[in-house]
GUTOR-830935 format. One record per residue (C-alpha): residue number from 0; x, y, z. Coordinates in nm, 4 decimals, decimal comma. Example, Ala and Ser with C-alpha at 12.3 -4.5 7.8 and 13.67 -1.06 7.14 Angstrom:
<markes>
(marke 0; (1,2300; -0,4500; 0,7800))
(marke 1; (1,3670; -0,1060; 0,7140))
</markes>
This chain:
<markes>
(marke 0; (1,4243; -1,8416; 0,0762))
(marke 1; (1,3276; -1,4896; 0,0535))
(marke 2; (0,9254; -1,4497; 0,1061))
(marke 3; (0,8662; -1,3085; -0,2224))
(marke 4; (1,0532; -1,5788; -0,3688))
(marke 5; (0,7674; -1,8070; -0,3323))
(marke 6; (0,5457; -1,5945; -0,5632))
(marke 7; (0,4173; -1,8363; -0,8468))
(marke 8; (0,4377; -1,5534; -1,1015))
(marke 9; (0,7164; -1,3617; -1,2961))
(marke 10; (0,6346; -0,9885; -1,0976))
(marke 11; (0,8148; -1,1577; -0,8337))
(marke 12; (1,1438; -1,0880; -1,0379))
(marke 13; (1,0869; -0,7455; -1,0013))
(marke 14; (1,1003; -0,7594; -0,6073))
(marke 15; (1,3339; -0,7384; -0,3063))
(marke 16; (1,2191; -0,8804; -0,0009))
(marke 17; (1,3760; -0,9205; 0,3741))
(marke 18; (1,2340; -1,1110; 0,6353))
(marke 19; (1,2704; -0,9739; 0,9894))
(marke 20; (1,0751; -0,7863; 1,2138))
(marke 21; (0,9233; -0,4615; 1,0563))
(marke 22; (0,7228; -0,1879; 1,1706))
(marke 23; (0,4525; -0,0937; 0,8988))
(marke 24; (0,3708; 0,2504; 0,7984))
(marke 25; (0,0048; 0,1184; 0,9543))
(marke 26; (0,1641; 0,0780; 1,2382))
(marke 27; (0,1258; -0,3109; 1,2646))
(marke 28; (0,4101; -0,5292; 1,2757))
(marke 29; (0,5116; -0,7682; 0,9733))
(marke 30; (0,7944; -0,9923; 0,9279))
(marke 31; (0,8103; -0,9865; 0,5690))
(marke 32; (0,9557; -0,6327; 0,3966))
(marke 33; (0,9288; -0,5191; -0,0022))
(marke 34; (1,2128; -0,2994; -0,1101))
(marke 35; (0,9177; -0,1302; -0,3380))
(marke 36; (1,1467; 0,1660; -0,4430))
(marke 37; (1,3066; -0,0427; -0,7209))
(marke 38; (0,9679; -0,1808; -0,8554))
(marke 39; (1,0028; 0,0684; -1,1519))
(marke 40; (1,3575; 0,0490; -1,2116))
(marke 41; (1,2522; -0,0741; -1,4741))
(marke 42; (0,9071; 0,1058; -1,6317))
(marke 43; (0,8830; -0,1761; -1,9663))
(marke 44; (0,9306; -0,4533; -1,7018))
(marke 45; (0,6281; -0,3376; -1,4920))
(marke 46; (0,3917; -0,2150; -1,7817))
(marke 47; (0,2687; -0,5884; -1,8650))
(marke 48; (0,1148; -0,6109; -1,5322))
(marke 49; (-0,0460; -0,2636; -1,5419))
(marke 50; (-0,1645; -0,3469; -1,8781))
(marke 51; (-0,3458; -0,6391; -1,6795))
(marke 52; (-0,4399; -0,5149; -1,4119))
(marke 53; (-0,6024; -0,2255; -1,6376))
(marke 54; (-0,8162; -0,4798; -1,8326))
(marke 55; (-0,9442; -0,6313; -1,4987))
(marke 56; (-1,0904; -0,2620; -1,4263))
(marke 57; (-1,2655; -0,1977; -1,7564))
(marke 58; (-1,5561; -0,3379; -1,6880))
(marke 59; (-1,6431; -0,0754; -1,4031))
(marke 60; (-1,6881; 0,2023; -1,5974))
(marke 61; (-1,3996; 0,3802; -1,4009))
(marke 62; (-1,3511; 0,7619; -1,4907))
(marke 63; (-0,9962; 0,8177; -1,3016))
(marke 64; (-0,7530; 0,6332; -1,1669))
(marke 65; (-0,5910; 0,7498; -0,8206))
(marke 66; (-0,2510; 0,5948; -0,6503))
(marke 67; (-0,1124; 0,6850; -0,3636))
(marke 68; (0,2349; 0,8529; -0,3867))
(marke 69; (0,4946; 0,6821; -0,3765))
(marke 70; (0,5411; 0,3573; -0,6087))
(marke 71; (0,1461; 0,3199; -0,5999))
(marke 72; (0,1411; 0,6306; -0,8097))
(marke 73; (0,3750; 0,5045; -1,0454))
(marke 74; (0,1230; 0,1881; -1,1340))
(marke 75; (-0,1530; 0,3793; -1,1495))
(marke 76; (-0,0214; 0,5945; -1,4207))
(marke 77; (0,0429; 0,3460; -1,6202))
(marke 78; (-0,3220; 0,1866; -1,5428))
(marke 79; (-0,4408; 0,4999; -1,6145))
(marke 80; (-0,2773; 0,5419; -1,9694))
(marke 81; (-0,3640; 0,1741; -2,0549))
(marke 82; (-0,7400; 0,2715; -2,0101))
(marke 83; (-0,7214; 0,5873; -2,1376))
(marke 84; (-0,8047; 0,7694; -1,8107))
(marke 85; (-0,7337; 1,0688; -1,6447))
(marke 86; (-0,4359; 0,9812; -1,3784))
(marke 87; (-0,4781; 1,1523; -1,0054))
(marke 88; (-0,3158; 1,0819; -0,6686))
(marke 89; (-0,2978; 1,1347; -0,3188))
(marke 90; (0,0041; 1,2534; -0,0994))
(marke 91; (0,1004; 1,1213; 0,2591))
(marke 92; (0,0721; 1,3593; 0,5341))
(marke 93; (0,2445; 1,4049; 0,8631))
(marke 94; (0,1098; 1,1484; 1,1479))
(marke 95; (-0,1975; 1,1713; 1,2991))
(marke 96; (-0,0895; 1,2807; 1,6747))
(marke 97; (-0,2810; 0,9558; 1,9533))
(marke 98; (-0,3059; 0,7271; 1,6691))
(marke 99; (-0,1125; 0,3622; 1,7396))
(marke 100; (-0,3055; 0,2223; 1,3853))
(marke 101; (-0,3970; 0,3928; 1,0536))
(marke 102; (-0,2180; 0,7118; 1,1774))
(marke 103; (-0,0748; 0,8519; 0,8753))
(marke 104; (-0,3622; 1,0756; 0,6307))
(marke 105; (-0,3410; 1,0792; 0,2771))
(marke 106; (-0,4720; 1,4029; 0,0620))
(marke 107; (-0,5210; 1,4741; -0,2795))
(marke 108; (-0,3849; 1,8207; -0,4320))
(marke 109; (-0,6103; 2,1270; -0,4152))
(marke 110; (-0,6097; 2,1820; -0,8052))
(marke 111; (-0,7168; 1,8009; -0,8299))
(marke 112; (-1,0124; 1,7969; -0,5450))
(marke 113; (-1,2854; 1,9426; -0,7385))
(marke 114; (-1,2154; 1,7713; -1,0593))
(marke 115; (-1,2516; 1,4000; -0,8915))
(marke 116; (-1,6160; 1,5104; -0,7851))
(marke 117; (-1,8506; 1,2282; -0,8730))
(marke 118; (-1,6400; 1,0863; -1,0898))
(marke 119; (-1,5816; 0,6798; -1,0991))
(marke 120; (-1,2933; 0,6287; -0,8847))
(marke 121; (-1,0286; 0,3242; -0,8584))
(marke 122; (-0,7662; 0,3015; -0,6413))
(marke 123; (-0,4504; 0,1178; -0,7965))
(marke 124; (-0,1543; 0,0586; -0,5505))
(marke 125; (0,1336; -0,1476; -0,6562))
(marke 126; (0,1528; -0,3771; -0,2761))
(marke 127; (-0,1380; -0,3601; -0,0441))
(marke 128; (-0,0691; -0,5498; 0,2941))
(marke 129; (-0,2369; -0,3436; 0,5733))
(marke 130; (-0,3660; -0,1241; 0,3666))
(marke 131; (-0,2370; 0,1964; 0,5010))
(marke 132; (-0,2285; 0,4227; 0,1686))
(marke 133; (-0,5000; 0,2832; 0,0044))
(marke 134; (-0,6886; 0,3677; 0,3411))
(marke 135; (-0,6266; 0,6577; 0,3462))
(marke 136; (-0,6756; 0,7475; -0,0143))
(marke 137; (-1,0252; 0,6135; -0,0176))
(marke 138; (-1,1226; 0,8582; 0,2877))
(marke 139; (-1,0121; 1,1761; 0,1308))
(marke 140; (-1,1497; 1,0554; -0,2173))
(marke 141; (-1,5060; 1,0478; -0,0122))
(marke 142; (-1,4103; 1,3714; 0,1445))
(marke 143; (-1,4221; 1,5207; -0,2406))
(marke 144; (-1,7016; 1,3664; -0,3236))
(marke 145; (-1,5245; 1,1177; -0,5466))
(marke 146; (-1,7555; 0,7544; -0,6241))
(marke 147; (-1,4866; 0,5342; -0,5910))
(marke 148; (-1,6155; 0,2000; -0,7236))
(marke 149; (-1,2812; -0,0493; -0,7353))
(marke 150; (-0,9500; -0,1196; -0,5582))
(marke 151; (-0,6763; -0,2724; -0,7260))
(marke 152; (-0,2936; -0,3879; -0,6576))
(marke 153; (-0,0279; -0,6051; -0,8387))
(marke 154; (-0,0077; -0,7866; -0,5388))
(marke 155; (-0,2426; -0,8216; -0,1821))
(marke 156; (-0,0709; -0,9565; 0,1154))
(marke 157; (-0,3288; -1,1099; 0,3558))
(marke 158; (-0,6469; -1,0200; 0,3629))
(marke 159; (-0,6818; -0,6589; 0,4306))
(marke 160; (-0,7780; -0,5391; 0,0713))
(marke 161; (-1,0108; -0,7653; 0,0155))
(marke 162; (-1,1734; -0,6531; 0,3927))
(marke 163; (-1,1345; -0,3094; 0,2973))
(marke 164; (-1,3066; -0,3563; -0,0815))
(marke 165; (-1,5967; -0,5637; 0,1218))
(marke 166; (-1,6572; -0,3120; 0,3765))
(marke 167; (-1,6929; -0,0366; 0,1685))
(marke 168; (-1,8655; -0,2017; -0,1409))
(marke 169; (-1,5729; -0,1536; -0,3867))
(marke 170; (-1,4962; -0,4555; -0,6437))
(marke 171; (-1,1381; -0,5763; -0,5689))
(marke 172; (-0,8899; -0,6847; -0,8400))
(marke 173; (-0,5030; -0,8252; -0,7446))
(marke 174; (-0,3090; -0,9867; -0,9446))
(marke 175; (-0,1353; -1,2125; -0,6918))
(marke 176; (-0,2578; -1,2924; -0,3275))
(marke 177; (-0,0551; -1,4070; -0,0515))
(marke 178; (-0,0326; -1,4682; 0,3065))
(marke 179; (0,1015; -1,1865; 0,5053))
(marke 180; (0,1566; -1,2249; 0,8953))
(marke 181; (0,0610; -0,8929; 1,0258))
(marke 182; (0,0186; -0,7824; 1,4145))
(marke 183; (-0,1055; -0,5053; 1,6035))
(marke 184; (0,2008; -0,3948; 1,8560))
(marke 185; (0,0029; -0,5435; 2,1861))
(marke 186; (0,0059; -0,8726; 1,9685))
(marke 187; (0,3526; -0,8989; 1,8337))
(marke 188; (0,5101; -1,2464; 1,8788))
(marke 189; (0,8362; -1,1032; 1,7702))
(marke 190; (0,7811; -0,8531; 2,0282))
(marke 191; (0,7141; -1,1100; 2,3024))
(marke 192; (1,0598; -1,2866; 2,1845))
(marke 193; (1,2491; -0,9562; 2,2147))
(marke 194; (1,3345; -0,9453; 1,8546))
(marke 195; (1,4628; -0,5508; 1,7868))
(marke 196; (1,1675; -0,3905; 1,5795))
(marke 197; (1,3188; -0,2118; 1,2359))
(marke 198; (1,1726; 0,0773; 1,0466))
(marke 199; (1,3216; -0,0270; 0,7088))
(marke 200; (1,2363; 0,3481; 0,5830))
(marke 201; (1,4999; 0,4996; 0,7808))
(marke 202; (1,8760; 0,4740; 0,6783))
(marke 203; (2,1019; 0,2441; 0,8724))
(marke 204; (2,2693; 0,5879; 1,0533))
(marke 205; (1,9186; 0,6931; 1,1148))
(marke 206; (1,8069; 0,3425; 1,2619))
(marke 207; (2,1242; 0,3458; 1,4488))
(marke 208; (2,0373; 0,6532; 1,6143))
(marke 209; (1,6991; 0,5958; 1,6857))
(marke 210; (1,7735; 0,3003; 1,8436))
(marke 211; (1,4301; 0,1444; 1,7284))
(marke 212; (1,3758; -0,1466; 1,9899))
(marke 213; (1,1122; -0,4140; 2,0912))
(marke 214; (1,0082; -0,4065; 2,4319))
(marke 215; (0,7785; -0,6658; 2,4829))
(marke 216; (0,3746; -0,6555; 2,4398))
(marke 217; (0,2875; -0,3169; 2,4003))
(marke 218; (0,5553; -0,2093; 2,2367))
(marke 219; (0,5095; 0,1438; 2,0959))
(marke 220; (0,5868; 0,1938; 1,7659))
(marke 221; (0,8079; 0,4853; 1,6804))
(marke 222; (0,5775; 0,6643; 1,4607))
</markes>
């Protein structure tokens, strides 16, 4: 049984999972993986959940809704045109040179920056495991001087959101929560069992060539 198939609620239709041993755009290991690209296939499929995920934020007196590109965007649109909102977002940069964790930066467009000053912010992602993009697109939102007030997914996988929400005083909202087994590369079970480490991002040529291994505890990850 596929890990999303144990989701007690009908989103998990609208997902593709693989179980393996991933390497996370945070650069933590996982062995679960969402094929996230063909959330929106569909858009009608999707918009009942953004419609409720968008009345869980109305009571925050949110201004603008930000995703980060890519299928977080996509939710937060629709969020965003549920409440009536203005819709922003924030684009992933090159990685971070040094950084095993948290290495990739996420930054809003120029035109957009001054526009999101203090204004009531909430992130909406569509999957928040790690928490890699949402990360990210909190820190540049307090780089523009952006309140951000909430964070909000379809689904949380472990308990990073919530951690993240806590830690920086932000109300949290998810529609479904579920464990996630997540592990820094020095901690990697999978690692320790010599279990090949996949980048799912990359194309099977491209994974070919890149020969993207496990080598034990401290395995670096190829980002």
């Amino acid at each position: 049984m596929h890990e999303a198939d144990r989701i007690q609620h009908p989103i998990a239709r609208l997902i593709s999972s693989r179980s393996g041993h991933f390497l996370l755009e945070s650069g933590h290991h996982g062995s679960l993986w969402l094929d996230l690209e063909v959330l929106c296939l569909d858009p009608a499929a999707v918009r009942p959940f953004a419609v409720e995920l968008a009345a869980r934020l109305k009571p925050y007196a949110v201004e603008a809704v930000c995703g980060p590109l890519v299928e977080g965007a996509f939710v937060a649109l629709m969020v965003a045109s549920e409440l009536g909102l203005s819709f922003t977002y924030a684009e992933r940069l090159q990685q971070g040179p040094g950084q095993e964790l948290f290495g990739y930066p996420y930054r809003i467009p120029g035109s957009l920056r001054p526009w999101l000053r203090d204004r009531r912010v909430a992130i909406v992602n569509d999957v928040i495991g790690a928490g890699s993009a949402v990360r990210g697109t909190l820190a540049d939102l307090e780089r523009v001087g952006a309140r951000t007030v909430a964070l909000a997914s379809l689904i949380s996988l472990g308990p990073s959101a919530s951690s993240l929400a806590e830690e920086n005083h932000l109300s949290f909202e998810t529609l479904v929560s579920l464990p996630f087994d997540l592990w820094t590369p020095s901690q990697c079970p999978l690692c320790a069992r010599g279990e090949p480490l996949v980048d799912p991002t990359l194309s099977a040529d491209a994974r070919d060539r890149a020969s993207v291994r496990s080598q034990g505890p401290g395995a670096a990850s190829p980002d």
